[in-house]
N, C-alpha and C positions, 0 to 999 in steps of 0.2 A: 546833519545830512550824511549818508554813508557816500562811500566813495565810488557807489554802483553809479547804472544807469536807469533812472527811472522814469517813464511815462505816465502825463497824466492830460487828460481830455480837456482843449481849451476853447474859449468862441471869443471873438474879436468882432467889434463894429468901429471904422474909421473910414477917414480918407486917404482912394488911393494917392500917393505922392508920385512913383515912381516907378518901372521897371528896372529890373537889373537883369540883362539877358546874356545866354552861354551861347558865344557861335554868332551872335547877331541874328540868329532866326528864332530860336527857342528862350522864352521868360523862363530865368533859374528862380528868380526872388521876388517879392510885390514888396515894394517900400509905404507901408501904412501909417499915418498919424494918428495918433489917438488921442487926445488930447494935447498937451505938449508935449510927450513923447512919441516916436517910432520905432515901428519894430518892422522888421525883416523876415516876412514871412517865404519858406523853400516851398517850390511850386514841383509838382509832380511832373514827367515828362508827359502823359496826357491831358492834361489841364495847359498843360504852358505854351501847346501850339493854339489853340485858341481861343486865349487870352488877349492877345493883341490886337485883337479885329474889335473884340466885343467892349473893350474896356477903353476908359481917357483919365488923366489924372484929373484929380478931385473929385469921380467919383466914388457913392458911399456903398464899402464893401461888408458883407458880414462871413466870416469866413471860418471856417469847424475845421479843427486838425488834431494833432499830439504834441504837445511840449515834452522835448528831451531833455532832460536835466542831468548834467552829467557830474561827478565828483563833489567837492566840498565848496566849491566858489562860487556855483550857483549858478552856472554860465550855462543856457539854455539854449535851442532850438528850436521854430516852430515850424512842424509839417502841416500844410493845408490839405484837407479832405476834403470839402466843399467849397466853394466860392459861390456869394449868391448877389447880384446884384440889386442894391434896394433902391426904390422910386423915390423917397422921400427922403430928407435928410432924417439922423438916426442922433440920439446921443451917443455919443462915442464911450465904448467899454470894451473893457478885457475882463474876462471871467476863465479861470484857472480852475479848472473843478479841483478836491484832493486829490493826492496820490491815490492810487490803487493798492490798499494793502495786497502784497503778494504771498500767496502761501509758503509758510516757513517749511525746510524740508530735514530730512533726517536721511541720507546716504548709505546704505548697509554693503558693503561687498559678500558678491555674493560668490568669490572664487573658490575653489577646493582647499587650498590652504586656510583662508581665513574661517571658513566653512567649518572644518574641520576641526579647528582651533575654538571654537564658540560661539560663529558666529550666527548658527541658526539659530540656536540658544535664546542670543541677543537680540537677535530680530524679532522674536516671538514674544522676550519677554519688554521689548519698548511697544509693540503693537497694544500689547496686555497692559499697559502704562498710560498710553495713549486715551485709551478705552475708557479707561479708571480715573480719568483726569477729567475726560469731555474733551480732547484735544483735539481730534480726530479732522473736525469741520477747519482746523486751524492751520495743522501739522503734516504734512505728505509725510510717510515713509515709504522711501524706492528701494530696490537694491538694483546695484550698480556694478558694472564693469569692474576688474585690477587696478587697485588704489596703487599699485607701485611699492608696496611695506607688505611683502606677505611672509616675509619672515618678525613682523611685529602684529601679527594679526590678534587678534580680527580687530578692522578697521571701518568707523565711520568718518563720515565729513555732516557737519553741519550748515545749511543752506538760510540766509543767504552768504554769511558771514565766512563763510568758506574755510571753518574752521579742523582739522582733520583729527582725531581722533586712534591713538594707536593703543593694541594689548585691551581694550575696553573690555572690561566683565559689566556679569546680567548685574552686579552689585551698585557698580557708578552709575546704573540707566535714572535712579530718581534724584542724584545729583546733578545730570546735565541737563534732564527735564526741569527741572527745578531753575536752572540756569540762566538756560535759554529760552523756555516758553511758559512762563508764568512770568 
């Protein structure tokens, strides 16, 4: 797992356990069981005012949000979108859809130094790479704001991996292609 932030679309059916409220007036959390485990789900501040009127524990909730996944540990968050109370009792599940593959990107500066140095050059010929590959649907290339190195130019960064790239000739474009998106 990388050490990003990633979101992926979750649905949850349990029972409620418990509030956990900010203030004494407004629900921050719904404590749900799911079988033998619970989870903690973060309630939006329009949903959280009333939430406490409608709802009692043990009742069965099905609830739609995002699981944020954060760094290498696996240590998660879940945001509620929906909350839907159900009439009947439900078996109880949690369903995690996959990640979201995110498009990978390729960063060009597009300053007068790096510009100047090669970098229109370079940009034209990784778009021309891109092309030639089928990458296109896969791969954003942007150009971007002063990478900060324009006396090393011309300069890319590789997305997501945030990797920077300095002095890059049109020579290196099918070794980094190569690299990083194949």
């Amino acid at each position: 797992m990388s050490k990003f932030l990633t979101i992926s679309p979750f649905l949850l059916i349990g029972q409620l356990e418990s509030f956990v409220m900010k203030n004494a007036l407004i629900t921050k959390y719904l404590r749900i069981k799911v079988t033998s485990r619970e989870f903690w789900v973060e309630i939006p501040k329009e949903l959280g005012v009333y939430l406490d009127i409608k709802l009692s524990p043990k009742d069965w909730l099905e609830i739609q949000g995002t699981r944020e996944t954060k760094g290498s540990m696996g240590i998660f968050k879940l945001k509620a979108e929906t909350i839907k109370t159900l009439t009947r009792p439900q078996k109880a599940c949690v369903m995690i859809m996959p990640e979201q593959a995110s498009k990978k990107k390729i960063l060009v500066c597009k300053q007068t130094r790096c510009w100047e140095r090669g970098g229109k050059s370079l940009y034209q010929q990784i778009q021309a790479k891109l092309v030639d590959r089928s990458l296109m649907n896969q791969v954003e290339i942007r150009l971007t704001e002063c990478l900060k190195q324009c006396k090393k130019g011309p300069n890319i960064v590789i997305l997501p991996d945030e990797i920077q790239y300095n002095q890059v000739s049109v020579r290196q474009v099918d070794n980094l292609l190569e690299k990083y998106f194949t």
